[in-house]
N, C-alpha and C positions, 0 to 999 in steps of 0.2 A: 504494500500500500504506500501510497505518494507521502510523505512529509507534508506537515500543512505549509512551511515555510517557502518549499518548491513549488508548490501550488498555489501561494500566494507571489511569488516570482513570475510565472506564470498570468495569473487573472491582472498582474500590475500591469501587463499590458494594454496598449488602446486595441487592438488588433487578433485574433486569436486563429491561426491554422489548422489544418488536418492532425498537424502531428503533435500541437498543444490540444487539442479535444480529445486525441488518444492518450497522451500521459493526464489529463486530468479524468475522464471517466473508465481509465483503466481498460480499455475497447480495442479490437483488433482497427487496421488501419480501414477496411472496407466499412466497417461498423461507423469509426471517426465521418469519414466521409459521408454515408447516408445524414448523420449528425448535421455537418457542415451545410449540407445542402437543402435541408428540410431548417435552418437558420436560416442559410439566403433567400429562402422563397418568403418566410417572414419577413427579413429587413424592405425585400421588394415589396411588398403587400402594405408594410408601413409606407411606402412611397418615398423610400430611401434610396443612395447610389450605394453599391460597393466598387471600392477602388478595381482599376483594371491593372494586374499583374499578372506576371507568372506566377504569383502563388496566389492560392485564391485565401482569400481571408474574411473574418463576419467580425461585425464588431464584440469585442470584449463585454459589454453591456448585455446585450443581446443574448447572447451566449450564455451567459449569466443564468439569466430573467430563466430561458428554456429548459437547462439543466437543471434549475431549482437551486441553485447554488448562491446562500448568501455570504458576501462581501464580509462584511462585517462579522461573523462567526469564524470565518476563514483567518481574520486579522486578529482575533483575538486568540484562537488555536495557535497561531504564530509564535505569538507573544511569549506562551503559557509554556510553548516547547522549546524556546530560544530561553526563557529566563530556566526551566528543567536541565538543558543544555549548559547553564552555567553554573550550577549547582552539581554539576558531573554525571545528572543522567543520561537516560538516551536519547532523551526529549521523544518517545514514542509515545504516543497518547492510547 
């Protein structure tokens, strides 16, 4: 299982990839991508752009909101396993 602290590395982005959907919901890469792509059909639906690259990317927010993943729990996990981490554990929660 992911470290909250990587995963908060992670969502601190504006931007989120195939291969950041796979290390946060632990997913094979095919899985990520369904993910990915069932996000962009919402951002367009919200009547949004996504940027045009070679790598396709959904916004960080977005992403968020779909996966059920709150921000703020994530930051506090952080904390709890960085200050464990200084205390000499394993910061494993």
């Amino acid at each position: 299982m992911m470290e909250y602290q990587n995963m908060y590395n992670i969502i601190s982005k504006p931007w989120l990839d195939t291969n950041d959907i796979k290390k946060i919901c632990g997913c094979s890469t095919s899985s990520a991508l369904l993910i990915r792509q069932e996000i962009e059909e919402k951002v367009l639906e919200m009547g949004k752009h996504l940027p045009i690259s070679n790598r396709k990317v959904v916004p960080t927010e977005v992403a968020l909101n779909y996966l059920g993943i709150d921000i703020n729990y994530v930051y506090n996990m952080t904390l709890k396993e960085l200050e464990l981490k200084k205390l000499g554990g394993t910061g494993e929660c």
